[in-house]
MDAnalysis code that builds the backbone (N, CA, C; Angstrom):
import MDAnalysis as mda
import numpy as np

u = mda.Universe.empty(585, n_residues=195, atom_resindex=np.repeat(np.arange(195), 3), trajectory=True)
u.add_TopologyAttr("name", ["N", "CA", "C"] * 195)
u.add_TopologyAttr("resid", np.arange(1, 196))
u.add_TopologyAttr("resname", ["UNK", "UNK", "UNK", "UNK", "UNK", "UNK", "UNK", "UNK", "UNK", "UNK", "UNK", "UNK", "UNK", "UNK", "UNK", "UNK", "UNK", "UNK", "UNK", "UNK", "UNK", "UNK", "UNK", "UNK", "UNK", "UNK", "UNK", "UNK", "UNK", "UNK", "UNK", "UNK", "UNK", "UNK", "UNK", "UNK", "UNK", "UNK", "UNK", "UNK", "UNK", "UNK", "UNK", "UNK", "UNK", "UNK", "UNK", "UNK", "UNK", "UNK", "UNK", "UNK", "UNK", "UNK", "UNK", "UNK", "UNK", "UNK", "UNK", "UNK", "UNK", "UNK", "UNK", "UNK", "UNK", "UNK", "UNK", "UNK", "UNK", "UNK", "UNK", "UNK", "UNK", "UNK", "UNK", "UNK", "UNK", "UNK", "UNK", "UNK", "UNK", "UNK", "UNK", "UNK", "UNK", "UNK", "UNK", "UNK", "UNK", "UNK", "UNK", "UNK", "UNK", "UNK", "UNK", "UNK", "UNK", "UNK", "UNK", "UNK", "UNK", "UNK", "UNK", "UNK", "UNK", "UNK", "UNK", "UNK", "UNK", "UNK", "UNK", "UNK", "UNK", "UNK", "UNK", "UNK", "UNK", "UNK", "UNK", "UNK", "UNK", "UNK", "UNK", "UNK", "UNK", "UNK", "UNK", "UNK", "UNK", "UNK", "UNK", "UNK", "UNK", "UNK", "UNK", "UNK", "UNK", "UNK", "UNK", "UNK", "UNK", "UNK", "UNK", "UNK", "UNK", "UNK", "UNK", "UNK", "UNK", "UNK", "UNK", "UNK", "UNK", "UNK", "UNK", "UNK", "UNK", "UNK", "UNK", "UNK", "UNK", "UNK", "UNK", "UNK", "UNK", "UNK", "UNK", "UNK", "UNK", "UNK", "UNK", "UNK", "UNK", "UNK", "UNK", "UNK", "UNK", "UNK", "UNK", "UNK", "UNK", "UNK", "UNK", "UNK", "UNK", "UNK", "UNK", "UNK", "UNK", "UNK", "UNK", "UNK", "UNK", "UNK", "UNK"])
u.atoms.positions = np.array([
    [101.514, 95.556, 104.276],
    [102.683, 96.256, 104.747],
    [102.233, 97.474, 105.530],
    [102.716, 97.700, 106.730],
    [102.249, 98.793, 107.821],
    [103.418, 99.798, 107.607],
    [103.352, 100.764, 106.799],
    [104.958, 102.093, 106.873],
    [105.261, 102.725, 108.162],
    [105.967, 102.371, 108.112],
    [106.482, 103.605, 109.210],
    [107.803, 104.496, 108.775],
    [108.275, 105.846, 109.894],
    [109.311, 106.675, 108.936],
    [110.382, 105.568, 108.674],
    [110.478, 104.412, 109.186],
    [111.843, 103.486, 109.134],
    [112.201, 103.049, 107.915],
    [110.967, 102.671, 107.337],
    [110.944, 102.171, 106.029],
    [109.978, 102.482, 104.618],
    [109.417, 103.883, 105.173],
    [108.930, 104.539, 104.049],
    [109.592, 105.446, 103.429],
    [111.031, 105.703, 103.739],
    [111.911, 106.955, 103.241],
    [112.680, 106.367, 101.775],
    [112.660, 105.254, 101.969],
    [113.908, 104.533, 101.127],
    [113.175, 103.612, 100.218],
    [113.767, 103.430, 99.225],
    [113.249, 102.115, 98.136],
    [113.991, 100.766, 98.621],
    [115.266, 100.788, 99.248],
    [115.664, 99.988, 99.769],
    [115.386, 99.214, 100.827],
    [115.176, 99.939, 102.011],
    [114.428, 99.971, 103.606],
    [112.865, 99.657, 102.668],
    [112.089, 99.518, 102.446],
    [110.706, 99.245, 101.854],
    [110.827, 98.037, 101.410],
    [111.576, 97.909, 100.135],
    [111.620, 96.614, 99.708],
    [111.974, 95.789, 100.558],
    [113.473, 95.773, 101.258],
    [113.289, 95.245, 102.212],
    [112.516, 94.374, 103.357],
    [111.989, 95.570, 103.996],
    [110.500, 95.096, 104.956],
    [109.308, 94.363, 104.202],
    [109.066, 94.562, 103.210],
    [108.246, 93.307, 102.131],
    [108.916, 92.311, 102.517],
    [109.823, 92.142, 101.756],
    [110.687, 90.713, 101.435],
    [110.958, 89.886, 102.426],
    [111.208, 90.914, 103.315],
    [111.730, 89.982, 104.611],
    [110.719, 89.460, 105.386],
    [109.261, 89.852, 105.726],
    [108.046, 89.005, 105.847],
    [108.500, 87.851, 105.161],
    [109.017, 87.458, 104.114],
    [108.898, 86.009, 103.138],
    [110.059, 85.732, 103.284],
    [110.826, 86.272, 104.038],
    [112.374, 85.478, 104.021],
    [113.125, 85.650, 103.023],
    [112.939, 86.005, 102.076],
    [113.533, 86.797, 101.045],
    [114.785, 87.744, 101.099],
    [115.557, 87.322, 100.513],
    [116.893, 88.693, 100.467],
    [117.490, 88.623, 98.810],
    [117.914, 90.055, 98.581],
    [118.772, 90.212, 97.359],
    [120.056, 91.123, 97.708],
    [120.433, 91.215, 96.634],
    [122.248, 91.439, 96.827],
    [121.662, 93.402, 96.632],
    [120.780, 93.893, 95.837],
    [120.673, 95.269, 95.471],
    [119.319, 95.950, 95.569],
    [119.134, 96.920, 95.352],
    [117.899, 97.764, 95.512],
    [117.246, 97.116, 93.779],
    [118.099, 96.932, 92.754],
    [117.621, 96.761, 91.747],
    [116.853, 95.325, 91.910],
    [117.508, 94.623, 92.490],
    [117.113, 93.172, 92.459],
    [115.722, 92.860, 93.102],
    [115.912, 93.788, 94.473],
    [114.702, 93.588, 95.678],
    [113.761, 94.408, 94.622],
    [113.174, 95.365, 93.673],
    [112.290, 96.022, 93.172],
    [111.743, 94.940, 92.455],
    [112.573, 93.988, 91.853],
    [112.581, 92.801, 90.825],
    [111.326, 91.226, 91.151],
    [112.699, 91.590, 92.653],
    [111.683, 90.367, 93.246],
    [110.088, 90.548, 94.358],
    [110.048, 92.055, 94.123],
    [109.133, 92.400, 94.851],
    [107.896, 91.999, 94.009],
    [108.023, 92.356, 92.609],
    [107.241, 92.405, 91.629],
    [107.120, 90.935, 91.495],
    [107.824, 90.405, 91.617],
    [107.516, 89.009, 91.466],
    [106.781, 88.294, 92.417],
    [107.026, 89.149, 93.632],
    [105.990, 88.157, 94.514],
    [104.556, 89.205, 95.036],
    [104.615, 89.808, 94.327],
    [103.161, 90.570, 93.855],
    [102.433, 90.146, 92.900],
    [103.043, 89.575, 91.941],
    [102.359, 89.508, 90.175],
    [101.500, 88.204, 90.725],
    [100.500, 88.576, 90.288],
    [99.177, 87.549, 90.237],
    [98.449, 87.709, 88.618],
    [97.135, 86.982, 88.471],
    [96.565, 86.596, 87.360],
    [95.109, 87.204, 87.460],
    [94.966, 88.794, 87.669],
    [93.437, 88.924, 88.191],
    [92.972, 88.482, 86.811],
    [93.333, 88.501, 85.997],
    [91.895, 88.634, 84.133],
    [92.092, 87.149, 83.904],
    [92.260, 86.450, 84.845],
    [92.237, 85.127, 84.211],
    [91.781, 84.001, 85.487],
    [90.866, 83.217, 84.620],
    [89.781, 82.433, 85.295],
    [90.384, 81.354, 86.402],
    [92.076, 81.137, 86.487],
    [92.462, 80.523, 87.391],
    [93.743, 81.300, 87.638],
    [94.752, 80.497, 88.816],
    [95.788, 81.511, 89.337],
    [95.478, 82.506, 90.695],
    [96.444, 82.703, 91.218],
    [96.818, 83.646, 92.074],
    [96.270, 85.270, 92.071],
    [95.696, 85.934, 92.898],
    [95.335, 87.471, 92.584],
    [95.784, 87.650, 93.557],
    [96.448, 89.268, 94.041],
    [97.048, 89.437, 94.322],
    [96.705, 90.597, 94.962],
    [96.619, 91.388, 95.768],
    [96.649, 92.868, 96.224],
    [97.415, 93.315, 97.321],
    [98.234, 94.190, 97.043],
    [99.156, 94.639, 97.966],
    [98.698, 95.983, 98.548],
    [98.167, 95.542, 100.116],
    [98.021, 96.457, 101.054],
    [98.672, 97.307, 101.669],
    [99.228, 98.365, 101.723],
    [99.950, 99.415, 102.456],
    [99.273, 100.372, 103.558],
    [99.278, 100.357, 104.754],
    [98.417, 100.947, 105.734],
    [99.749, 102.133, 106.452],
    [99.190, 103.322, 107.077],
    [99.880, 104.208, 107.209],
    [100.494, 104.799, 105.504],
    [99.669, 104.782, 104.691],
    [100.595, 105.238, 103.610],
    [100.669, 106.385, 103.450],
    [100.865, 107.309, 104.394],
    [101.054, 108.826, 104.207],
    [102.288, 108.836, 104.680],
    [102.859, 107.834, 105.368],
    [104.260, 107.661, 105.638],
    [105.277, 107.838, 104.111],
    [104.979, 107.351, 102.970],
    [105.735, 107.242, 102.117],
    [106.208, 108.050, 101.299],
    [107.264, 108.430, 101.156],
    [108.171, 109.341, 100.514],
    [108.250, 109.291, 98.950],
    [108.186, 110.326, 98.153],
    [108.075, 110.320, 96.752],
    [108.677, 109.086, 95.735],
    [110.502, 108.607, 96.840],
    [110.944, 107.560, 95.600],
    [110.317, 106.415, 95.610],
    [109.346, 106.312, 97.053],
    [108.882, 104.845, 97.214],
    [107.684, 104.958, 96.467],
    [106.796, 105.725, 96.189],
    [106.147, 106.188, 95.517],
    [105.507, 105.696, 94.004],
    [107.178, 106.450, 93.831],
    [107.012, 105.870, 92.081],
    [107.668, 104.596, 91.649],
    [108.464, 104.011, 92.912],
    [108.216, 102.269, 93.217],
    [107.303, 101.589, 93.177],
    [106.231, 101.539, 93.664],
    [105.137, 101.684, 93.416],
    [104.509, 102.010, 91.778],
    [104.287, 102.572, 91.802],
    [104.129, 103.438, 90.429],
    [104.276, 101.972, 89.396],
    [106.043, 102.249, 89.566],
    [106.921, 101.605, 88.179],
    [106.139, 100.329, 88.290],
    [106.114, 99.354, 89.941],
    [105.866, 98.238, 89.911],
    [104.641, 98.029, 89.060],
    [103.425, 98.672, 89.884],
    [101.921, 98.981, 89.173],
    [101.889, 98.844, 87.551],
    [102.742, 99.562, 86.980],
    [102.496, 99.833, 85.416],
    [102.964, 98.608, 84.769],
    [103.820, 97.925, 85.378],
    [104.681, 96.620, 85.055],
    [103.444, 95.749, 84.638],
    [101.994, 95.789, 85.217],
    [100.740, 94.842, 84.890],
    [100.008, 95.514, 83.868],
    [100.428, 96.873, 83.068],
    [99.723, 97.236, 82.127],
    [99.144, 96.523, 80.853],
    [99.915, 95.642, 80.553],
    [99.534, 94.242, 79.304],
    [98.262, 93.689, 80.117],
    [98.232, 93.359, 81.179],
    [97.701, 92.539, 81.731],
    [95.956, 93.097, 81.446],
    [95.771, 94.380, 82.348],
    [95.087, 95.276, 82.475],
    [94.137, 96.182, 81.051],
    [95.375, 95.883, 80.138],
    [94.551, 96.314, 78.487],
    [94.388, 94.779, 77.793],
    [94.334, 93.508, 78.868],
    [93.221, 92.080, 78.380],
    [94.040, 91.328, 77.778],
    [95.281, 90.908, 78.151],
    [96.764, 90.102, 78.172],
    [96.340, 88.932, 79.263],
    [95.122, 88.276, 79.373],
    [94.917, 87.815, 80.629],
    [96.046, 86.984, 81.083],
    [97.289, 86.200, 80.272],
    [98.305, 85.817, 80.866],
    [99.090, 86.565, 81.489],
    [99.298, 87.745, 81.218],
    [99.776, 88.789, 81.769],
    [100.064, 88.906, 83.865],
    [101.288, 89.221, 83.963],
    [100.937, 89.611, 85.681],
    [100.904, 90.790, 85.495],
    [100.117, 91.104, 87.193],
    [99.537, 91.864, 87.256],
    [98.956, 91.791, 89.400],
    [98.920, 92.888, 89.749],
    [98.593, 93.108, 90.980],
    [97.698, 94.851, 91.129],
    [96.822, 94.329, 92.385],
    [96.022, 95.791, 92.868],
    [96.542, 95.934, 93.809],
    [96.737, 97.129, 94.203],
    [96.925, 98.218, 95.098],
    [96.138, 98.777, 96.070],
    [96.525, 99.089, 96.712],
    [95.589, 99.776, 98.294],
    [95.977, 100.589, 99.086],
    [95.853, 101.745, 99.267],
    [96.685, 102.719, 99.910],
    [95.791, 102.829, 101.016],
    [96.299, 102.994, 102.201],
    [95.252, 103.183, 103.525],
    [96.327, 104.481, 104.350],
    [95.746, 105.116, 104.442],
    [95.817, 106.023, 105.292],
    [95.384, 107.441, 105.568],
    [96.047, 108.096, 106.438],
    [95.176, 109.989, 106.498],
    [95.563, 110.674, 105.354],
    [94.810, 111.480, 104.937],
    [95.240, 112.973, 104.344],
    [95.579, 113.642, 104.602],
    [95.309, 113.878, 105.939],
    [95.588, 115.205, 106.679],
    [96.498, 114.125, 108.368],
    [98.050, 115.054, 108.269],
    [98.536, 114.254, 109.961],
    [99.323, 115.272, 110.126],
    [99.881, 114.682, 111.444],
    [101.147, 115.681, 111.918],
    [102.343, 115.057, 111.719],
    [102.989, 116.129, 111.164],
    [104.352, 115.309, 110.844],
    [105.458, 116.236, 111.845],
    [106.746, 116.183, 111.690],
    [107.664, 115.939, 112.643],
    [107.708, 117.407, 112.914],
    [107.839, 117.738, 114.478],
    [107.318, 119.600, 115.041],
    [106.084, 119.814, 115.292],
    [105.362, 118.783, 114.984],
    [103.890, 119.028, 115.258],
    [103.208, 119.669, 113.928],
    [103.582, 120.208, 112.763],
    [103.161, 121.058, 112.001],
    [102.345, 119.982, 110.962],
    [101.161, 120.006, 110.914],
    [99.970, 119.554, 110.278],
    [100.496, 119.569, 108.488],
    [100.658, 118.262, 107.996],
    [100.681, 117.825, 106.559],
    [99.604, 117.351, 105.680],
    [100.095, 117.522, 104.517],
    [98.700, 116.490, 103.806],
    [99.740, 115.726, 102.983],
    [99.112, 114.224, 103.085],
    [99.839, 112.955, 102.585],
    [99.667, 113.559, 101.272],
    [100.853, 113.421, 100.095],
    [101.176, 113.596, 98.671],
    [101.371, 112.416, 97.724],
    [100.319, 111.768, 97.544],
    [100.015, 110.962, 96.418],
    [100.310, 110.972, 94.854],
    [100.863, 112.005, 94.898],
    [100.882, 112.679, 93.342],
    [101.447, 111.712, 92.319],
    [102.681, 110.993, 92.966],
    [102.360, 109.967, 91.856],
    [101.890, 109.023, 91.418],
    [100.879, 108.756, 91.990],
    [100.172, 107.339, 91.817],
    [98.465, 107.840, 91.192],
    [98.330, 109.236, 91.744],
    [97.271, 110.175, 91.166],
    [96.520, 109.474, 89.829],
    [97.094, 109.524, 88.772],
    [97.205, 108.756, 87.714],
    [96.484, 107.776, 88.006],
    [97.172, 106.740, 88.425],
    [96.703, 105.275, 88.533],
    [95.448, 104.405, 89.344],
    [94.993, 105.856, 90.251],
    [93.580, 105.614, 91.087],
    [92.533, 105.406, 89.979],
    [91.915, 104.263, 90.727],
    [90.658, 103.639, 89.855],
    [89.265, 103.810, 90.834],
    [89.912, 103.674, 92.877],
    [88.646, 103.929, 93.338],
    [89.423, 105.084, 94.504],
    [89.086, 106.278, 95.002],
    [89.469, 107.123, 96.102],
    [88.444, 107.444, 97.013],
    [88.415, 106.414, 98.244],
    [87.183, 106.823, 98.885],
    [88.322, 107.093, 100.637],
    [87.134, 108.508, 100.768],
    [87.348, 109.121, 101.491],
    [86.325, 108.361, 102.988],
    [86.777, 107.744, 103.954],
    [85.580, 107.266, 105.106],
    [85.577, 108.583, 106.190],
    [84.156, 108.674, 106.255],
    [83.913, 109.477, 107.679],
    [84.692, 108.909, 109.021],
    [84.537, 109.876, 109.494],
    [84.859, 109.549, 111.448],
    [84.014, 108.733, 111.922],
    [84.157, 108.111, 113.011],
    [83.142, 107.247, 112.884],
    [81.855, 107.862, 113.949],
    [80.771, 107.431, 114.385],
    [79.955, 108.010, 114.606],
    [80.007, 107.654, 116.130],
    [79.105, 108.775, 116.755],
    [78.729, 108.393, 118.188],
    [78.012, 107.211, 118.730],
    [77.249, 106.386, 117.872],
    [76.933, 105.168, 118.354],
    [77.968, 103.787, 118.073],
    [78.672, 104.287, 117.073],
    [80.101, 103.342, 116.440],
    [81.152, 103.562, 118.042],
    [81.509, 104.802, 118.354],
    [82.122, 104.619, 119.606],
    [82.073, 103.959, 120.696],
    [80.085, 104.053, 120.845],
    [80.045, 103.878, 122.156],
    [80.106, 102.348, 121.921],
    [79.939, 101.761, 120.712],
    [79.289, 100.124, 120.481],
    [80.934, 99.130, 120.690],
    [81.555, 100.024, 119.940],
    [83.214, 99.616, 120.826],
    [83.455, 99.801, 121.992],
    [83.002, 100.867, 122.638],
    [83.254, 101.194, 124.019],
    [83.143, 100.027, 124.657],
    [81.530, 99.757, 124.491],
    [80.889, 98.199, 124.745],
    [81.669, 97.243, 124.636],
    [82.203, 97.124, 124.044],
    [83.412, 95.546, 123.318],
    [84.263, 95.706, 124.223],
    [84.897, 96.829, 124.328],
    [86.081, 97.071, 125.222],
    [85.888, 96.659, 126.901],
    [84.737, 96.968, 127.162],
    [84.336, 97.246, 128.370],
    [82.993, 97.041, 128.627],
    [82.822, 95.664, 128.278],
    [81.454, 95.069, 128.408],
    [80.499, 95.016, 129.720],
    [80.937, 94.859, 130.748],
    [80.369, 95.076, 132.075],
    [80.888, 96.390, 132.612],
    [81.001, 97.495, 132.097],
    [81.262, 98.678, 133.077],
    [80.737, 99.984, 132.026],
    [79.705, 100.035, 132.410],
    [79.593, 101.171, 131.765],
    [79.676, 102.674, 131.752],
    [80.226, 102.533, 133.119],
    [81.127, 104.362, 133.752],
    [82.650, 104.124, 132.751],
    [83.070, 102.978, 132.188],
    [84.375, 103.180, 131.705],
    [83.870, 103.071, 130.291],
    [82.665, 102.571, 129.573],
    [82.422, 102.766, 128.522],
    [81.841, 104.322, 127.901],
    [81.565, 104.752, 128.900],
    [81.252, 106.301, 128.694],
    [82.472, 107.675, 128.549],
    [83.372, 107.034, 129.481],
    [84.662, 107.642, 129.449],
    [85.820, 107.265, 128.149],
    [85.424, 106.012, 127.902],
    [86.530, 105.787, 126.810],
    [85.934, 105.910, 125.144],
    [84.620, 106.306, 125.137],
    [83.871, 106.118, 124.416],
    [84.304, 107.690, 123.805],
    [83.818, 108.668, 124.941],
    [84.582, 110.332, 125.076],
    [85.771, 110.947, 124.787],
    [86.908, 109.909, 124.993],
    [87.846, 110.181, 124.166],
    [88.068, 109.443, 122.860],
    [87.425, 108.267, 122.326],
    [87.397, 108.220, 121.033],
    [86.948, 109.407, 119.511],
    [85.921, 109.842, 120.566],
    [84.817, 110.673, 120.137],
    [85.747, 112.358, 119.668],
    [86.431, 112.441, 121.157],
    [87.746, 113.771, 120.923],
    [89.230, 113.964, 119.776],
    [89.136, 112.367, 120.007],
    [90.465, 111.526, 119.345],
    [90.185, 111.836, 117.684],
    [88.480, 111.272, 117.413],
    [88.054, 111.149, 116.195],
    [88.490, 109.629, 115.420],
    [88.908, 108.686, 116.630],
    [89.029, 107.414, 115.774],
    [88.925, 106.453, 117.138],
    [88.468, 105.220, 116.443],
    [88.009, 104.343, 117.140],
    [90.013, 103.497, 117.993],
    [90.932, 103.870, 117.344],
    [91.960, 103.478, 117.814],
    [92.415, 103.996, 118.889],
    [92.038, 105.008, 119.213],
    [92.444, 105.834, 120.459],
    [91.742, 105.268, 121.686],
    [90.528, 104.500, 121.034],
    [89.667, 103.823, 122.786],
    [90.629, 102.349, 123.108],
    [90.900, 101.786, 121.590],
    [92.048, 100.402, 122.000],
    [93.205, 100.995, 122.167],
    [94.028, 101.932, 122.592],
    [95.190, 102.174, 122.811],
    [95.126, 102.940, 124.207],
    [93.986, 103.508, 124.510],
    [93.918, 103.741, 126.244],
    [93.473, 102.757, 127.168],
    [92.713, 101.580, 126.291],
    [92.497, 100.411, 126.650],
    [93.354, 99.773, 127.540],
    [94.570, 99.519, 127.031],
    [95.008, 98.478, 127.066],
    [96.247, 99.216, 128.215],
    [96.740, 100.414, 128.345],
    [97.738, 100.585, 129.821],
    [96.920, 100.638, 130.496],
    [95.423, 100.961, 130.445],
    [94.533, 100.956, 131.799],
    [94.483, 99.614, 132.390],
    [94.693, 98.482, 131.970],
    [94.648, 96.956, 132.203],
    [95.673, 97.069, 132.855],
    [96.647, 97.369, 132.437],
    [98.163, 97.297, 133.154],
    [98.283, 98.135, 134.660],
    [97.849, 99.196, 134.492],
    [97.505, 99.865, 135.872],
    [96.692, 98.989, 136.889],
    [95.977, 98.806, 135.677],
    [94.671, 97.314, 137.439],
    [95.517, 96.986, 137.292],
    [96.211, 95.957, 136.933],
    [97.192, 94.361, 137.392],
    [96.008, 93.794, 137.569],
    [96.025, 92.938, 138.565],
    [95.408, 91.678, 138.576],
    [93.125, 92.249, 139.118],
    [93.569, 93.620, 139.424],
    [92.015, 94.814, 139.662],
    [91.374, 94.884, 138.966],
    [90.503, 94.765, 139.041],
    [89.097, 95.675, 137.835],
    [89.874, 96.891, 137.332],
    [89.916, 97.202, 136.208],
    [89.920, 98.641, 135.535],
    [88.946, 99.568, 136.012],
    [89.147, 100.899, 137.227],
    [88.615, 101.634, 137.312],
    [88.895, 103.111, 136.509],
    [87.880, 104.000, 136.911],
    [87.851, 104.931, 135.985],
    [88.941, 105.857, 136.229],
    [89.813, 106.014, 137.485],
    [91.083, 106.481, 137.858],
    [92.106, 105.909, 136.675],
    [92.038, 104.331, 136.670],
    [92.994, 103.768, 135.491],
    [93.022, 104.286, 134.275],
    [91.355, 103.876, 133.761],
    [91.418, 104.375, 132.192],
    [91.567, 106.174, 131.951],
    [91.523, 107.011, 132.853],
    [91.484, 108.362, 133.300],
    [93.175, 108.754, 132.945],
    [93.761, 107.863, 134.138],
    [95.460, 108.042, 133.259],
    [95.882, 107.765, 132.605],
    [95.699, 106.506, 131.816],
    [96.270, 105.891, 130.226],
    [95.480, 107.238, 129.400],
    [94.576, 107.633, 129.377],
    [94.437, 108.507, 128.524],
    [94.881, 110.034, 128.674],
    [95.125, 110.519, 129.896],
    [96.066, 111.585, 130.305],
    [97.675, 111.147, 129.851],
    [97.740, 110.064, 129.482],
    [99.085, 109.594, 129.435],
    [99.437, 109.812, 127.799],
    [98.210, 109.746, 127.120],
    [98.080, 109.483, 125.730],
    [97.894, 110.884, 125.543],
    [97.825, 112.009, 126.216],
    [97.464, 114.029, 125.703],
    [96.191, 113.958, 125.707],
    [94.816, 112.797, 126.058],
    [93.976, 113.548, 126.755],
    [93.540, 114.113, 127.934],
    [92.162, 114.452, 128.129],
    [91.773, 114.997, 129.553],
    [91.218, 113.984, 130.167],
])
């Protein structure tokens, strides 16, 4: 599940956007929490069956009630987890920043607090490095290496390797049917607030 503000504010709007990947609908917020859990619950402590892990990316998007949605769902596998191996049961994955900008520009730190508790692993990844940039740069821009140096430079400013695939790709659109020159990838990334 990818959050965004659309559907990380609400327990409803959340469940929702799960469910509806699977075609899934219920009549209430109580029901969709119900059947969410249900199509989460897997069998990790047991030698056959379904396992299960529910990925959430952007999760600094999510708002306290979705939170302890989360939470409630999570604890729901506690039998499981103290060696109930029939028990359901699902893992968790939170992906996202600590530190973003939220709405005004004014710099936040994502609030985990309730799930705090329930962390088993919290790993923090570095930025990625100057040869990690340029080695995408490469991917991106395999025969040009005046545009792998330039897009490589604003990854490097950006501090993430997503910022070289997202200036990437209007610079293509500017060539049309042209080579991507360094004028192109120069404005998709002036276009994006760099230099």
């Amino acid at each position: 599940m990818t959050i965004s503000p659309a559907n990380g504010g609400s327990i409803s709007a959340f469940t929702r956007a799960v469910l509806s990947q699977f075609r899934m609908e219920t009549n209430s917020t109580s029901d969709s929490v119900d059947a969410l859990f249900d199509l989460l619950s897997g069998y990790p402590f047991r030698s056959y069956g379904p396992r299960v892990i529910f990925m959430v990316d952007e999760a600094q998007e999510l708002k306290p009630a979705v939170l302890e949605t989360i939470r409630s769902l999570w604890d729901r596998g506690t039998n499981a987890r103290l060696g109930l191996s029939t028990g359901p049961a699902f893992g968790c994955m939170l992906v996202g920043n600590d530190l973003f900008i939220g709405k005004g520009g004014n710099i936040r730190v994502a609030g985990f607090r309730p799930l705090l508790t329930r962390v088993t692993h919290n790993i923090a990844l570095p930025r990625p490095s100057q040869a990690e940039h340029a080695a995408f740069a490469s991917f991106l821009f395999p025969d040009a290496p005046e545009l792998q140096i330039i897009v490589a430079g604003f990854g490097v400013d950006a501090g993430n390797l997503r910022a070289q695939d997202v200036a990437a790709r209007p610079s293509r659109l500017f060539a049309g049917d042209s080579p991507v020159t360094p004028g192109h990838l120069r404005q998709a990334i002036k276009l994006m607030g760099g230099k």
